[in-house]
C-alpha positions as CSV (number, residue, x, y, z in Angstrom):
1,X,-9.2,11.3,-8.2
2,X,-6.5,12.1,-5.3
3,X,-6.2,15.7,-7.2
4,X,-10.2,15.8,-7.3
5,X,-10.2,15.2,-3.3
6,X,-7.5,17.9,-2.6
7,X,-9.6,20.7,-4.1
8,X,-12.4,19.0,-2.1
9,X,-10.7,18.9,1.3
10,X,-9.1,22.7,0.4
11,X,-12.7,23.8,-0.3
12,X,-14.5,22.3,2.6
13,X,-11.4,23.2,5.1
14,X,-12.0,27.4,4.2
15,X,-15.7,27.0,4.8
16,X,-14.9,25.2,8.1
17,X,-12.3,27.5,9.1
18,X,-13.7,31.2,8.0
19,X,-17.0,30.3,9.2
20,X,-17.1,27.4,11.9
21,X,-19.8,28.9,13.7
22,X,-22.1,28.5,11.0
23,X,-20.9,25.4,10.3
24,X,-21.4,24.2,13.7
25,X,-24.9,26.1,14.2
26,X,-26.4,24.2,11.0
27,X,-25.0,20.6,12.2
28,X,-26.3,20.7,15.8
29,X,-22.8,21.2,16.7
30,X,-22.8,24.7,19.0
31,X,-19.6,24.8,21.4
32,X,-17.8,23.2,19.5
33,X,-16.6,25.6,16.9
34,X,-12.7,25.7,17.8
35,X,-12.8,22.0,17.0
36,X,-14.7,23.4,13.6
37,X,-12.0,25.3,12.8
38,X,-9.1,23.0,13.8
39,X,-11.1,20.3,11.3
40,X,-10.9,22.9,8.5
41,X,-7.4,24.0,9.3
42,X,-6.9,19.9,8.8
43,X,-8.7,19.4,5.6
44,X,-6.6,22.3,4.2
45,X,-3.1,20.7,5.1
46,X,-4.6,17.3,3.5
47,X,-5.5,18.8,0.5
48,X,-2.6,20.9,0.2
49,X,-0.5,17.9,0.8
50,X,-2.8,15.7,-2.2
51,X,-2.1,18.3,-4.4
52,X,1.6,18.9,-3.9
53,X,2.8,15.5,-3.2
54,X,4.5,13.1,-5.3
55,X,3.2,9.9,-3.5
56,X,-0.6,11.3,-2.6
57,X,-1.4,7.7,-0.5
58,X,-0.7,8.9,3.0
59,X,-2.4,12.1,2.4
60,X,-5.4,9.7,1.4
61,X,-5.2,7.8,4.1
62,X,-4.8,10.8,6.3
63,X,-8.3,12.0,5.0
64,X,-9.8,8.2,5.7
65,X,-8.5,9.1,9.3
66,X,-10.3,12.7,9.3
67,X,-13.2,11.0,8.0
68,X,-13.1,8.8,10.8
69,X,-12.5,11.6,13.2
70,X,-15.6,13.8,11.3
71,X,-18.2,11.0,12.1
72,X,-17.2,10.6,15.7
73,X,-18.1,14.3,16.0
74,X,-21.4,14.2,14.2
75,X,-22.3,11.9,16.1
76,X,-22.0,13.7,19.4
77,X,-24.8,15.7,17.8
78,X,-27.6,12.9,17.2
79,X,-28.4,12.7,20.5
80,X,-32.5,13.3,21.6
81,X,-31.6,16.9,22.8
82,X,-30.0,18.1,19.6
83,X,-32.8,19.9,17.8
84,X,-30.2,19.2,14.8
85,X,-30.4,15.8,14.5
86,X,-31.4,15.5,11.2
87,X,-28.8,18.0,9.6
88,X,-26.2,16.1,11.6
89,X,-27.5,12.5,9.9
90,X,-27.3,14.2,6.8
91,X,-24.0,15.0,7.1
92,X,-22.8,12.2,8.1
93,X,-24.4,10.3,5.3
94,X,-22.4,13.0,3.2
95,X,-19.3,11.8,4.8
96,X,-19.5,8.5,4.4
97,X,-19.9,9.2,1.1
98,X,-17.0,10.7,1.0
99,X,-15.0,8.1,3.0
100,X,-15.8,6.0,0.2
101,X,-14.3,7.8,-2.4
102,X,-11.6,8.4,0.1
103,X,-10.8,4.6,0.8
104,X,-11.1,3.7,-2.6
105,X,-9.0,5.8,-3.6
106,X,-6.2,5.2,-0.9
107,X,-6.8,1.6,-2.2
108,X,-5.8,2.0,-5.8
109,X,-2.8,3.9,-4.7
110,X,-1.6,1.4,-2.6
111,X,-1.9,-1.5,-4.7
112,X,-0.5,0.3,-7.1
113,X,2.4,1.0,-5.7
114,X,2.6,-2.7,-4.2
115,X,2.5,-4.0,-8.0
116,X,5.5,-1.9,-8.9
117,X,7.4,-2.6,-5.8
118,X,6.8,-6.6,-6.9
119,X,7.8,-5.8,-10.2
120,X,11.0,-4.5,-9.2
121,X,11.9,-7.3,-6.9
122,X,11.1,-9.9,-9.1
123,X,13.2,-12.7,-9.4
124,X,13.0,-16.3,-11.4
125,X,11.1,-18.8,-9.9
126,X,13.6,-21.7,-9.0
127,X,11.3,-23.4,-6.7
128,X,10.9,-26.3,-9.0
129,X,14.8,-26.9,-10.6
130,X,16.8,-29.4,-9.5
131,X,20.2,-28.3,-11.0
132,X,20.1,-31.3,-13.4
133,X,20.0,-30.8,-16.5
134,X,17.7,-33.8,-16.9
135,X,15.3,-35.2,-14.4
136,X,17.1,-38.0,-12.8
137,X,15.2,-40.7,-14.6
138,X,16.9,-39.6,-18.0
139,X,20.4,-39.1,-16.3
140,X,20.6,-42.3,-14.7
141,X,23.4,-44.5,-16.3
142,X,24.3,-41.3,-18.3
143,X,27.9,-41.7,-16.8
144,X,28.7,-45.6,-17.8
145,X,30.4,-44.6,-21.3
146,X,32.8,-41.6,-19.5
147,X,36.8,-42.0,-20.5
148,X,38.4,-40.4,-18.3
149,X,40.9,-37.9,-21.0
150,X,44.5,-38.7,-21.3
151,X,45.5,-35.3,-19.0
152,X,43.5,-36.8,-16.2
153,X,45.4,-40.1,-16.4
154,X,48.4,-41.4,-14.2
155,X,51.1,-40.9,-16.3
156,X,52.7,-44.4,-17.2
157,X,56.3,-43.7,-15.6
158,X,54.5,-43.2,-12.2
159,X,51.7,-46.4,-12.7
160,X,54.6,-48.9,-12.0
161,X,55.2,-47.7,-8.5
162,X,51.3,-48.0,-7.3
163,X,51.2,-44.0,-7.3
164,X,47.5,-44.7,-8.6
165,X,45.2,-46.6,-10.0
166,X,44.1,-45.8,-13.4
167,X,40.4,-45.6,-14.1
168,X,39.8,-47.5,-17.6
């Protein structure tokens, strides 16, 4: 879809920037046809940006912004005195559209790339471990049979002088 919304912002940016003043005549938008084209010159660099990109999420998101920015204009033009009013509703019906696509497609990307990040960072779970190898229940008493070996033991020339105590 990103690559489907490049060609899109590519194609809409030209029409906005070789012709703004038709653009801005049919939304109710006259005077304003420098902002026109620096919109178009904007949709162009997103969509350029989709399509070349490795990572296309922060040219999505940067559309969900121009989107944003697009319906704060049109809606300069719904004022009583525009004689446009309804072209300009229209469009911005068109772009909301749009900003759908746009979001959810910035959405999949980014929690796709969250699920890989999590995958690569995932560790074992040792929330619940003890570092028994029984629960203590079952290694209670475990200890009462132990014999200490005889290379742990006092050797018997040293026991007669009280160096230590042997542990039987």
């Amino acid at each position: 879809m990103a690559s489907g919304l490049g060609w899109f912002s590519i194609g809409l940016g030209l029409v906005e920037l070789l012709a703004p003043q038709a653009v801005s005549r049919v939304l109710g938008l006259r005077g304003q046809e420098r902002l026109v084209a620096a919109y178009g010159a904007r949709e162009v660099a997103t969509g350029v940006g989709l399509l070349l990109s490795r990572d296309p999420e922060p040219w999505l998101w940067g559309r969900v912004a121009g989107d944003a920015l697009d319906l704060g204009t049109l809606a300069t033009a719904l004022d009583r005195q525009s004689d446009r009013r309804e072209e300009a509703g229209l469009a911005m019906l068109a772009v909301l559209g749009v900003t759908a696509l746009d979001l959810a497609s910035a959405w999949s990307h980014a929690s796709r790339r969250r699920g890989r990040a999590a995958a690569r960072r995932r560790l074992p779970d040792y929330a619940r471990r003890s570092g028994l190898p029984a629960s203590p229940e079952k290694m209670r008493g475990a200890a009462r049979d132990f014999v200490v070996p005889e290379d742990f033991r006092t050797p018997a020339a040293l026991r007669a002088w009280g160096v230590a105590n042997e542990v039987a």
